[in-house]
C-alpha positions in Angstrom: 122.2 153.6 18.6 123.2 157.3 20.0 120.8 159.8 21.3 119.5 162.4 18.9 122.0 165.4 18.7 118.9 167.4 20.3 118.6 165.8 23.1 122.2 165.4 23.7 122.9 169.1 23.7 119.8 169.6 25.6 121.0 167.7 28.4 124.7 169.3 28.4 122.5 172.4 28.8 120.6 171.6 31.8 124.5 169.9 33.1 125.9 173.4 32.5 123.0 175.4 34.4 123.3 172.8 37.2 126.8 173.3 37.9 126.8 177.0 37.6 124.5 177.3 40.3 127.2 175.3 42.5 130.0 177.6 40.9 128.4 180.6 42.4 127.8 179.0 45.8 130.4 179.0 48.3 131.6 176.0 49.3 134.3 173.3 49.8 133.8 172.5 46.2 133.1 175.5 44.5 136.7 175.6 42.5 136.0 171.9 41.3 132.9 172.9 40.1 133.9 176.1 38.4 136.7 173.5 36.4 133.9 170.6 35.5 131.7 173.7 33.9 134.3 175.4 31.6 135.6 172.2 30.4 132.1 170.6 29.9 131.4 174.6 28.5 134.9 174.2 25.9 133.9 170.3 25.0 130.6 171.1 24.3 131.3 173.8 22.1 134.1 172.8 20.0 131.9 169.2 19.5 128.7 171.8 18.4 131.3 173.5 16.0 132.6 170.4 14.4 129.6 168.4 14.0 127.1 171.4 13.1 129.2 172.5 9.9 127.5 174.4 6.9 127.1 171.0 4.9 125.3 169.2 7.9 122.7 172.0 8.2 122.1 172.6 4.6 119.1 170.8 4.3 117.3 172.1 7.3 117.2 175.1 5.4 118.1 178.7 5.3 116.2 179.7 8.9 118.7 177.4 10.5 121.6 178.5 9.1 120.9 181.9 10.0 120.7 180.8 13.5 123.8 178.8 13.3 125.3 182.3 12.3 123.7 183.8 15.3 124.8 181.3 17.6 128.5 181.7 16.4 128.1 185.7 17.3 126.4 185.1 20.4 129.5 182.5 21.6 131.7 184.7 20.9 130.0 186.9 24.0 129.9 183.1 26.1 133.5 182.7 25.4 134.5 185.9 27.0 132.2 185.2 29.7 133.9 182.1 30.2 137.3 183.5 30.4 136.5 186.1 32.8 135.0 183.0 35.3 138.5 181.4 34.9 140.2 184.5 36.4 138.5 185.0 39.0 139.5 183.9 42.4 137.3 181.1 44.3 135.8 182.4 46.2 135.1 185.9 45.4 132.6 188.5 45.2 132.5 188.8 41.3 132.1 185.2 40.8 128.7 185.2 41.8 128.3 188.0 39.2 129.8 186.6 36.4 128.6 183.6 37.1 125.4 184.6 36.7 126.5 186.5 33.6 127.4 182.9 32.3 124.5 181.3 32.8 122.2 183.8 31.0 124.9 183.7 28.1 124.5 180.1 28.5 121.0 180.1 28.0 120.8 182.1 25.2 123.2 179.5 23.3 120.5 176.5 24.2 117.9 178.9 22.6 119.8 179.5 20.0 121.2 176.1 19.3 117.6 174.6 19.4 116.3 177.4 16.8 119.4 175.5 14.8 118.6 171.5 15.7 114.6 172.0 15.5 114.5 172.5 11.5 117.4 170.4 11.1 115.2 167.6 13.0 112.2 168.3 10.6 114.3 168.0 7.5 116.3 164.9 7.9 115.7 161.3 8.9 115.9 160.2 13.1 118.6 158.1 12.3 120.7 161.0 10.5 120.2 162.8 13.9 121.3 160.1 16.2 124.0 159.3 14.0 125.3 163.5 14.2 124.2 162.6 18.1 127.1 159.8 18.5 129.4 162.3 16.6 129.0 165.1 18.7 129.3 162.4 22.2 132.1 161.2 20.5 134.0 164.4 20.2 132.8 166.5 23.1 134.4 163.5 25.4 137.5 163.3 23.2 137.9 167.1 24.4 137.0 167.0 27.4 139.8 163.9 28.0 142.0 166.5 26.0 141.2 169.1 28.6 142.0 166.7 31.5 138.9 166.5 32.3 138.2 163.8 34.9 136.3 161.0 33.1 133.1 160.9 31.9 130.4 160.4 34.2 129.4 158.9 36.7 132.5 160.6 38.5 130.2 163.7 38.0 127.4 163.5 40.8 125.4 165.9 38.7 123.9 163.9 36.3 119.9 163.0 36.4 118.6 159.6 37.3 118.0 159.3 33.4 121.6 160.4 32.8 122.9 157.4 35.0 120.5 154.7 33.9 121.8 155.5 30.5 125.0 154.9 32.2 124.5 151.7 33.5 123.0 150.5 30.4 125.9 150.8 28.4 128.1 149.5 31.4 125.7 146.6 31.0 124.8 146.5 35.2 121.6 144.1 35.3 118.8 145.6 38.0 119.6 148.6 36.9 115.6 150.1 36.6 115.0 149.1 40.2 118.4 150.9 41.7 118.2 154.6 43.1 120.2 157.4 41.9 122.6 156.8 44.7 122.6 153.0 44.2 123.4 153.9 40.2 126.0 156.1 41.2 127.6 153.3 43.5 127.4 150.7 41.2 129.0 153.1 38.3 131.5 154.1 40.7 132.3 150.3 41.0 132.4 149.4 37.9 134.3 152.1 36.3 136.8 151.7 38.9 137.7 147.8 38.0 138.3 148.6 34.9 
C-alpha cells in the first residue's frame, strides 16, 4: 500500500529544500542540481493539482479548501520564482538570490499544503489517504519522465536513508535493513541498472 499523501509531499518538500541549498552553491554540479529541483518543483505541483481537486477535499471541510485556494495564489508567486531560477546563468551572482527567494516560496507552499492535508487527514479514512498517496506518486513520476527527468531515484543521491530503504524494498533487495546509505545506493544503482 502507498504512503499517505502527507507524508509523500512532506518528503518532496524536504527533497526540494535539499537541492536548493546545492543550486545556490557553486560547484561542478550546480546546473544539474538547479534541473533535478524545477522538475521535481513542476512534477510535484502539477501531481498536488490533479490529485487535490475540489471533490477530494470536500469532506475535510471548508478550512481546507480555503487553504487549497491560498496555496493556488501563493504558487502562482513559486512559479514565477521558478522561472526566474531557469534563466539565470550557472553560475551567477543572482542565483544565490533567487534561489534563496525559492526556497522561502517553497516553504510557504509545504505550510500551506499541510494547512490543506492536516484536515483532509482528520476527515477521511488512512486508507483513502494512502490510496490519494499512490495517485499523487503515480503522477508526479509520470511528469517528471515527461519532463526528461532522469529516473526516479536512486539516480538522485539526495534521498534519506528512509527514502532508499523504501527503495530497496520495492526492488525487493534482501539485507536491506543492515546496508548503509551508500551500500543502498550501490545496490539500487545495480539493480536498476540490469533492468
Amino acid at each position: 500500500m502507498p504512503s499517505s499523501i502527507s507524508r509523500l509531499t512532506a518528503l518532496d518538500h524536504a527533497r526540494l529544500h535539499r537541492l536548493l541549498r546545492r543550486v545556490v552553491t557553486e560547484g561542478p554540479s550546480q546546473e544539474r542540481w538547479r534541473e533535478e529541483a524545477l522538475h521535481l518543483l513542476a512534477a510535484h505541483r502539477v501531481a498536488e493539482r490533479e490529485v487535490l481537486t475540489s471533490d477530494a477535499l470536500r469532506p475535510a471541510g471548508p478550512e481546507a479548501l480555503a487553504a487549497a485556494q491560498e496555496l493556488d495564489r501563493a504558487d502562482d508567486e513559486l512559479d514565477r520564482a521558478a522561472a526566474a531560477v531557469a534563466a539565470v546563468p550557472v553560475p551567477s551572482p543572482e542565483l544565490a538570490s533567487l534561489g534563496e527567494r525559492l526556497a522561502t516560496l517553497v516553504a510557504r507552499h509545504a505550510d500551506l499544503t499541510h494547512r490543506v492535508l492536516a484536515p483532509l487527514e482528520s476527515a477521511v479514512a488512512r486508507k483513502e489517504i494512502r490510496l490519494l498517496g499512490g495517485e499523487y506518486e503515480s503522477r508526479r513520476d509520470d511528469h517528471l519522465l515527461r519532463l526528461g527527468a532522469d529516473e526516479p531515484p536512486p539516480r538522485r543521491l539526495d534521498l534519506s536513508r528512509a527514502e532508499l530503504y523504501e527503495l530497496a524494498r520495492r526492488h525487493g533487495i534482501e539485507g536491506r535493513s543492515a546496508m548503509s546509505r551508500r551500500d543502498l545506493i550501490a545496490e539500487l544503482q545495480r539493480r536498476t541498472g540490469e533492468d
